[in-house]
C-alpha positions as CSV (number, residue, x, y, z in Angstrom):
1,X,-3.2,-67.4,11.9
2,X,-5.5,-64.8,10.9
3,X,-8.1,-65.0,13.7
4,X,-6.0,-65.4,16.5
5,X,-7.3,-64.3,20.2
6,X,-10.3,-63.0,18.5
7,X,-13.9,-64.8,19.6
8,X,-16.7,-65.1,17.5
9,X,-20.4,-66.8,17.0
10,X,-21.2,-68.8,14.1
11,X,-24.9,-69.1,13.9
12,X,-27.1,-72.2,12.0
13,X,-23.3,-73.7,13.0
14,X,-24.6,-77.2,13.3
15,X,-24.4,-78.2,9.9
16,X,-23.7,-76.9,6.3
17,X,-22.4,-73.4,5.4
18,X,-22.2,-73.0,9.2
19,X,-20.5,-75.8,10.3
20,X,-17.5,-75.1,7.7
21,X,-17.5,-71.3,8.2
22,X,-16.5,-72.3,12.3
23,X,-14.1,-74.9,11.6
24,X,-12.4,-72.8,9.5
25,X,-12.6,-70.0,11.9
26,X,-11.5,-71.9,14.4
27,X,-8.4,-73.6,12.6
28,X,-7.4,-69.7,12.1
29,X,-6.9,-69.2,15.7
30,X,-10.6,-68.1,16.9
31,X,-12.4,-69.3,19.9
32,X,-15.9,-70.0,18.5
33,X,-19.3,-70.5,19.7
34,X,-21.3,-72.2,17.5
35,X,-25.0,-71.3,18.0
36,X,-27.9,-73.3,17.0
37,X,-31.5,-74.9,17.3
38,X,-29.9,-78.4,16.7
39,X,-28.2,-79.4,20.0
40,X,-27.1,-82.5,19.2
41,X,-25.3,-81.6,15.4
42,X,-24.4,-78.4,17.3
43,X,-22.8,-80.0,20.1
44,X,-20.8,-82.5,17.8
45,X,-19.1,-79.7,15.7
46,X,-17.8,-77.9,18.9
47,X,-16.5,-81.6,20.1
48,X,-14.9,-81.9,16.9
49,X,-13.4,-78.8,17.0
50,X,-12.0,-79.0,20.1
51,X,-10.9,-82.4,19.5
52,X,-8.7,-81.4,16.2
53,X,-7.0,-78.8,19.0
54,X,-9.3,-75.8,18.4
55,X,-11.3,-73.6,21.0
56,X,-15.3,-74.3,20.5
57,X,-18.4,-74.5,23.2
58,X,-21.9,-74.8,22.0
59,X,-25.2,-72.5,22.5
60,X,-28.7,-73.4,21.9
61,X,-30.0,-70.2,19.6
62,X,-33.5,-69.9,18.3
63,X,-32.3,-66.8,16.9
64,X,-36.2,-65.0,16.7
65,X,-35.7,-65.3,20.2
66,X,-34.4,-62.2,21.3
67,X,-34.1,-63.1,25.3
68,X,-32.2,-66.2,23.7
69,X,-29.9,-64.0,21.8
70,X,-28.9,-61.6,24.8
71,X,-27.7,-64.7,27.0
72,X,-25.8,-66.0,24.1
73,X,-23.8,-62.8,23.7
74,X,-23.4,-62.4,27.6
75,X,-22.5,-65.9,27.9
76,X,-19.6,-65.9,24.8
77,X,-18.3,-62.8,26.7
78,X,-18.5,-64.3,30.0
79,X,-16.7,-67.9,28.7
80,X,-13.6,-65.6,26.8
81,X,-13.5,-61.8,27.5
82,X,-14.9,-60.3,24.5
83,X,-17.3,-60.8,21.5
84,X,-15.3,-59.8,18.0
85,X,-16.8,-61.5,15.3
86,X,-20.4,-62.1,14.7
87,X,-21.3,-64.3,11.8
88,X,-25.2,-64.3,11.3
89,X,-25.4,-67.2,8.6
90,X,-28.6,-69.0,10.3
91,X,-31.4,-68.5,7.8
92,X,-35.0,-70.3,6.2
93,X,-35.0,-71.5,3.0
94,X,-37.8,-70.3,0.5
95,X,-36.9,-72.4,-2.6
96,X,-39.4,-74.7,-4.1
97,X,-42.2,-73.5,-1.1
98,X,-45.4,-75.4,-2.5
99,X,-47.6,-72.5,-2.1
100,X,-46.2,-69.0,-3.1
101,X,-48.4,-66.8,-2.3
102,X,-48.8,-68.2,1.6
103,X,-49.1,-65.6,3.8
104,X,-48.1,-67.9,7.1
105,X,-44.8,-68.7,4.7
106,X,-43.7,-64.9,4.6
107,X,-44.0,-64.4,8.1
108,X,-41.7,-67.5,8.6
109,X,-39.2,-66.5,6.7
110,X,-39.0,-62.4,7.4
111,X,-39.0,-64.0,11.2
112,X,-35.7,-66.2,10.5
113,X,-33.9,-64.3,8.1
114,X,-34.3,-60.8,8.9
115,X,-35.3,-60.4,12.3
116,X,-33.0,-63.0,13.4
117,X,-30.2,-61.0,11.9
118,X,-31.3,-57.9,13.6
119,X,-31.5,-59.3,16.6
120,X,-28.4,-60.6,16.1
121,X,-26.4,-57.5,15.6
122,X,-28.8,-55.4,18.4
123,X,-26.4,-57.5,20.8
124,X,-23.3,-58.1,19.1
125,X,-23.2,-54.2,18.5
126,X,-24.3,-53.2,22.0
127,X,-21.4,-55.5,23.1
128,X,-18.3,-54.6,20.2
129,X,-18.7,-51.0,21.1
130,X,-17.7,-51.6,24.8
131,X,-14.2,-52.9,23.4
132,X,-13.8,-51.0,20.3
133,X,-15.1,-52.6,17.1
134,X,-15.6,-55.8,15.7
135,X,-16.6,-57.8,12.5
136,X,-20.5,-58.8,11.7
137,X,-20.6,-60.8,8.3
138,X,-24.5,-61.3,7.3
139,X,-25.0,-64.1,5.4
140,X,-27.7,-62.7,2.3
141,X,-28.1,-64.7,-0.9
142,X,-27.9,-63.5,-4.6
143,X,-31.7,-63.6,-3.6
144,X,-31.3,-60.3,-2.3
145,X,-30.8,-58.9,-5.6
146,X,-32.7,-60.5,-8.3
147,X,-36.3,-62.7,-8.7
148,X,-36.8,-66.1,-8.5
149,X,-38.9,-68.4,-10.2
150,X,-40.2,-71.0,-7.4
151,X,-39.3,-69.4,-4.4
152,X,-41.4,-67.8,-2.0
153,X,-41.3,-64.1,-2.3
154,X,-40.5,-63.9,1.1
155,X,-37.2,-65.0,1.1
156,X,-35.9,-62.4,-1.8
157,X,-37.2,-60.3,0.9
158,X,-35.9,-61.5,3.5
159,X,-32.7,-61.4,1.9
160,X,-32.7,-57.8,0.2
161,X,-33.9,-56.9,4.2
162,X,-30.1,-58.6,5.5
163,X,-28.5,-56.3,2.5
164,X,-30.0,-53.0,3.1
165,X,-29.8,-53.8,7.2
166,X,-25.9,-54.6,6.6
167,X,-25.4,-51.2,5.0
168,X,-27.3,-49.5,7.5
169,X,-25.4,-50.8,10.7
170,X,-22.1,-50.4,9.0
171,X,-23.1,-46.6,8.3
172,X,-24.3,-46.3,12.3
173,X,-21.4,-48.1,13.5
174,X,-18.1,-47.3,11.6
175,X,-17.1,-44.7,13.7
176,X,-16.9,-47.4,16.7
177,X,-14.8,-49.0,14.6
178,X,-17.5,-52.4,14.0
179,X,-17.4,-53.4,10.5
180,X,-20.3,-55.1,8.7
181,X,-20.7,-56.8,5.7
182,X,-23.1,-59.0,3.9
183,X,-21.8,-62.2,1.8
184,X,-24.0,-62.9,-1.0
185,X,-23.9,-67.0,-2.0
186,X,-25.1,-69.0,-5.2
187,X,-26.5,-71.9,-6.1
188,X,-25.1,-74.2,-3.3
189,X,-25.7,-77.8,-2.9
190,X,-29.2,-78.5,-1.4
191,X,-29.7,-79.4,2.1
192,X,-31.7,-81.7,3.4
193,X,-35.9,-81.5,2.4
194,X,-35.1,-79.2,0.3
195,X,-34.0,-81.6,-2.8
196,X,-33.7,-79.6,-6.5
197,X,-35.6,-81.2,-9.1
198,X,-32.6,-82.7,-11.6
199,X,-33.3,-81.5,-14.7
200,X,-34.1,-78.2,-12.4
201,X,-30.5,-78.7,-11.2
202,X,-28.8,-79.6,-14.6
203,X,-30.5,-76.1,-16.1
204,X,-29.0,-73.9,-13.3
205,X,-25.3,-75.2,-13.9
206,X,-25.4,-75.2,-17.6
207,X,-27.5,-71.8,-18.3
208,X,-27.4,-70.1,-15.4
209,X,-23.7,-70.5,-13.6
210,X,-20.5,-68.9,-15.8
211,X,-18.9,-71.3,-14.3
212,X,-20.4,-74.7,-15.0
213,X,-20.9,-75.5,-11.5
214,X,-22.4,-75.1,-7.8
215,X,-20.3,-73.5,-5.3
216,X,-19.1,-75.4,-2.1
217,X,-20.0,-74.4,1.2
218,X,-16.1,-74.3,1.8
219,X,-15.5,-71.1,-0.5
220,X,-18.9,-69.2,1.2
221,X,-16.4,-70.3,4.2
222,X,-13.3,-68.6,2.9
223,X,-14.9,-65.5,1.9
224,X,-16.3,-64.9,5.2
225,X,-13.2,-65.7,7.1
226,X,-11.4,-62.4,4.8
227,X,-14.5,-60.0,6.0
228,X,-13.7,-61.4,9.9
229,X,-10.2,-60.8,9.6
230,X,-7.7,-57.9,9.5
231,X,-7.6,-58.6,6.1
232,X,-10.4,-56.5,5.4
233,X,-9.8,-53.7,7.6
234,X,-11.3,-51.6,5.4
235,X,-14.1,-53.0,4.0
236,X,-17.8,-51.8,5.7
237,X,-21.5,-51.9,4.4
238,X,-20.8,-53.8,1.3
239,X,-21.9,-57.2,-0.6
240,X,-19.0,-60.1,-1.5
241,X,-20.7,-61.9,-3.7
242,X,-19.9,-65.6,-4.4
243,X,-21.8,-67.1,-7.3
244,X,-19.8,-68.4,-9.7
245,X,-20.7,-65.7,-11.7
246,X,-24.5,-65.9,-11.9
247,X,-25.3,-62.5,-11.0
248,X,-22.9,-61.7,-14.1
249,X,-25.5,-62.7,-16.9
């Protein structure tokens, strides 16, 4: 298995992109904790991990909290040893925000999906370099590379902000041997309150998406498991992007 004995937190692991990226951790061998606002979805995906034979507890995580984020480090380490993989994937969406120029919207978002990741890796960081290295996978979006029509500028910040911020830790950090790497998703199927108009939908698979169709929150899964693992031993500060080729056109 290739996460075996290593112990990691899955952030936003409650549901979604989360949720599959710590069941498939934990099927590879990890102990996980999954870490999120949701106690009760959050709380059911550790059960369920645990019930299939896996290792998983559960820790409430506002992750703009950063007194919140220092207990859930201290407590992973205190419940299994060691902290070795961080995976920041909790993050605000920005798509179809009403008003687009809301200033109370920015600040939202930078909050959630920068902060939060810097926050994140402050005290995975402080923690990997007292055994030796570690892997922190940033979840970004192709967001952090191009415009987007309908979605609040504040979230391509946000998300160029997890890119630059992945490059900069790997650079400070590589020499303790911690790697970190941001994962770049596409169009994904929409959660919940966040519904794409259809004819919306039907223009971004047919124009926009080489290959006819949205991803699955199973392959943003798979590609993140290969930047936690051995696997990519030598892979620091860069993007894996997985779009279906949309950042291609």
């Amino acid at each position: 298995m290739r996460l075996e004995g290593k112990v990691g937190i899955v952030t936003g692991g409650a549901r979604g992109m989360g949720e599959a990226e710590a069941r498939l951790f934990a099927s590879e061998g990890a102990k996980v904790v999954v870490a999120d606002l949701l106690d009760v979805e959050g709380q059911a995906v550790a059960d369920a991990i645990n019930d299939a034979g896996g290792e998983a507890v559960f820790s409430h995580l506002n992750v703009t909290d950063e007194k919140n984020w220092e207990a859930v480090v201290s407590d992973a380490v205190s419940r299994f040893g060691r902290l070795d993989i961080l995976v920041n994937n909790a993050g605000m969406d920005g798509v179809h925000e009403p008003h687009l120029l809301d200033t109370d919207a920015w600040d939202a978002v930078m909050d959630v999906n920068a902060k939060g990741v810097f926050l994140g890796m402050k005290y995975a960081i402080l923690e990997m370099r007292k055994t030796g290295g570690g892997s922190i996978i940033n979840i970004s979006s192709i967001s952090g590379f191009v415009g987007m029509e309908q979605t609040h500028m504040g979230y391509n910040a946000s998300k160029g902000a997890v890119r630059i911020m992945s490059k900069s830790a790997a650079v400070q950090n590589g020499r303790k041997g911690i790697r970190v790497n941001s994962v770049h998703p596409g169009i994904m199927p929409p959660m919940s309150g966040t519904i794409r108009p259809p004819e919306r939908h039907e223009y971004l698979v047919t124009e926009k998406i080489p290959m006819g169709r949205v991803g699955e929150v199973e392959e943003v899964a798979a590609a993140v498991l290969f930047l936690a693992s051995d696997d990519a031993s030598y892979i620091t500060g860069t993007e894996l992007v997985v779009d279906g080729g949309y950042l291609a056109i």
